[in-house]
C-alpha positions as CSV (number, residue, x, y, z in Angstrom):
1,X,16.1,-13.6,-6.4
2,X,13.8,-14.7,-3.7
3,X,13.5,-19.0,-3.2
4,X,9.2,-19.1,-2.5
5,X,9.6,-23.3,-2.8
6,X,10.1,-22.6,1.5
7,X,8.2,-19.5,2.1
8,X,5.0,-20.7,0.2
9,X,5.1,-23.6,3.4
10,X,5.7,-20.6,5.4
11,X,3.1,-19.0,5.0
12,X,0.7,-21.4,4.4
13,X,1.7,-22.6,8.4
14,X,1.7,-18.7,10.0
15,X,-1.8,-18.3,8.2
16,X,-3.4,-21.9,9.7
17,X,-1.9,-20.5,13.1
18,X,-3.7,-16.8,13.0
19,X,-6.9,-19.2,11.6
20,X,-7.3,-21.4,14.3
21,X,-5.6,-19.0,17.0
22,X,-7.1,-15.9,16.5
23,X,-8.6,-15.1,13.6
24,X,-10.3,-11.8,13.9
25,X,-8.1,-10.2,15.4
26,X,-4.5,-12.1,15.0
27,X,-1.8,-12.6,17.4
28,X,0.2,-9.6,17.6
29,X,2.7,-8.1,15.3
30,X,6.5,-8.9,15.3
31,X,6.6,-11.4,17.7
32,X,3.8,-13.6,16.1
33,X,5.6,-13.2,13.0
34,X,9.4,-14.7,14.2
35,X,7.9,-17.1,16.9
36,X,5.9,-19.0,14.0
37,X,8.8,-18.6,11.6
38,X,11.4,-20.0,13.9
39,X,8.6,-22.9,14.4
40,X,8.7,-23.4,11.0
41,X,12.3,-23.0,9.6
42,X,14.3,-21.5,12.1
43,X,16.6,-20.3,8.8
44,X,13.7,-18.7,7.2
45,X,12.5,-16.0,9.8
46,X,9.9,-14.1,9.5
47,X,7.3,-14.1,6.6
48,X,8.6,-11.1,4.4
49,X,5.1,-10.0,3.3
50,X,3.7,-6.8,4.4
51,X,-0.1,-8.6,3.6
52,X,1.0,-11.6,6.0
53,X,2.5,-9.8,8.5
54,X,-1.0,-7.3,8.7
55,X,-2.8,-10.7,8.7
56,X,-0.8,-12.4,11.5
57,X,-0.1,-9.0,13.6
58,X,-4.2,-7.7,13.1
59,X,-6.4,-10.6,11.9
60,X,-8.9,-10.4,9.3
61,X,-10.3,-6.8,10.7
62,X,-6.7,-5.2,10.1
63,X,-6.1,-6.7,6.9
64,X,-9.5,-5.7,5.7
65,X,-8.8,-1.9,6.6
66,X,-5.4,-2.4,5.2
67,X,-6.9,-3.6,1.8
68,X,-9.2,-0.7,2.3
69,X,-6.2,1.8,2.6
70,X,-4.4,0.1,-0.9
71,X,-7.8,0.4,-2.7
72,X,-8.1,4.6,-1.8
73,X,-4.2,5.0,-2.7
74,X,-4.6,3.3,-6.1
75,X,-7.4,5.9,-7.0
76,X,-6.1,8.6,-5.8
77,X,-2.8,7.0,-7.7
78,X,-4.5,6.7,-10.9
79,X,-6.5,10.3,-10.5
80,X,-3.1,12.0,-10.1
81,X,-1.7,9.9,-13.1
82,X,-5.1,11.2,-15.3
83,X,-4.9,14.3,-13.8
84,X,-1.4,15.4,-15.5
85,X,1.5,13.9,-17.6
86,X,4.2,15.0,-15.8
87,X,7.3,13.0,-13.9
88,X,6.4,13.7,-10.8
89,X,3.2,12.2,-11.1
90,X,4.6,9.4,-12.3
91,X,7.0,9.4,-9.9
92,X,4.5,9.1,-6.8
93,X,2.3,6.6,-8.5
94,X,5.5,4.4,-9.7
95,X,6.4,4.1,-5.8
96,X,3.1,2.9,-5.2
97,X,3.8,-0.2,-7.4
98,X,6.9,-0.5,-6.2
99,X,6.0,-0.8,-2.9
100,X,3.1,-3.0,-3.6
101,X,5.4,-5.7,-5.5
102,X,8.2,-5.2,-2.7
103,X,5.9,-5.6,0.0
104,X,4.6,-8.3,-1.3
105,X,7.7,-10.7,-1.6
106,X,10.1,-9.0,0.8
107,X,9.5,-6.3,2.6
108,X,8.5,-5.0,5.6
109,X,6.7,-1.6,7.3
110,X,8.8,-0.9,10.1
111,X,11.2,2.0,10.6
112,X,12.9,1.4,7.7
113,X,13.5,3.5,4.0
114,X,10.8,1.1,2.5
115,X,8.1,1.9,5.4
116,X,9.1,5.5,5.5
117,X,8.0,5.6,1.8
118,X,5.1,3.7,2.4
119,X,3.4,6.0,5.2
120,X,4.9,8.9,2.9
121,X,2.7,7.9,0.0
122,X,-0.2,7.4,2.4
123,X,0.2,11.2,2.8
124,X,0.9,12.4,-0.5
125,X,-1.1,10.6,-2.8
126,X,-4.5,12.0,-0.9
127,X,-3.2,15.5,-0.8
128,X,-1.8,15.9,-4.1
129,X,-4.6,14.2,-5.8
130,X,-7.1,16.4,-4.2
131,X,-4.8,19.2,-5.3
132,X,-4.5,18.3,-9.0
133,X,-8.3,17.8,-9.6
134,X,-8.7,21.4,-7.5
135,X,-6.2,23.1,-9.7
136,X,-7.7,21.1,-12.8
137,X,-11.6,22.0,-11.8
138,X,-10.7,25.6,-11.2
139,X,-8.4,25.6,-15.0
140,X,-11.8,24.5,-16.6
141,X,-13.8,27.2,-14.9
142,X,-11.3,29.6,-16.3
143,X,-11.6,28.3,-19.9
144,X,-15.2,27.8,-19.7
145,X,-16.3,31.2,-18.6
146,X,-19.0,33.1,-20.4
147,X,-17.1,36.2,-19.9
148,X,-13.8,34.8,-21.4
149,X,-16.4,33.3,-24.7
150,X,-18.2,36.8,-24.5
151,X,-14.9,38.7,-25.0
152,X,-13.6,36.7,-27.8
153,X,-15.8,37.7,-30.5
């Protein structure tokens, strides 16, 4: 279980940094992040939020698009959730949350399994969504045919 009583101060002092720094567009990512954490608490490191470390690394412009990015994959998310009960739906969307919640507290997206998922996701989720509401627009066509209605008397 994560301690937050020091990495609530953390981030409060990397976030007045970006603010009065460089707000727009941040201060650069990885570096920003551990030379204001060993400021801080050199036993704390880095922030541990994918949101913070956006925010410090981009500014507001990159956390904006990044929001932007979260937004699209939690529709297409719940459109391939609507679009079928099936595991693997839930599956895709379930690692969505999960990497949400992770990424929140914890994680980070670098070359790791966690940011492989991540950019994985960012991938899928477009693609299978689009699929699903193809294969579900073209199954209504099919069962709402005149010829199919014609044929059935």
């Amino acid at each position: 279980m994560y301690e937050l009583s020091s990495r609530l101060g953390l981030w409060a002092y990397m976030s007045d940094a970006v603010l009065k720094d460089s707000p727009w567009l941040g201060l650069g990512y990885t570096a920003a992040t551990r030379k204001l954490g060993l400021e801080f608490d050199p036993s704390l490191g880095s922030g541990h939020s994918i949101f913070l470390d956006v925010f410090i690394g981009g500014g507001l412009v990159t956390l904006t698009v990044f929001l932007l990015l979260l937004v699209v994959l939690g529709y297409h998310s719940i459109r391939v959730l609507r679009s079928t009960r099936n595991g693997t739906a839930f599956a895709i969307s379930g690692l969505l949350f999960y990497v949400l919640i992770m990424g929140s507290m914890g994680r980070r997206l670098i070359p790791s399994p966690f940011g492989f998922t991540f950019w994985i996701l960012v991938s899928v989720l477009p693609t299978v969504a689009s699929r699903l509401s193809a294969y579900t627009a073209q199954q209504a066509a099919t069962v709402l045919s005149p010829m199919k209605w014609a044929h059935s008397d």
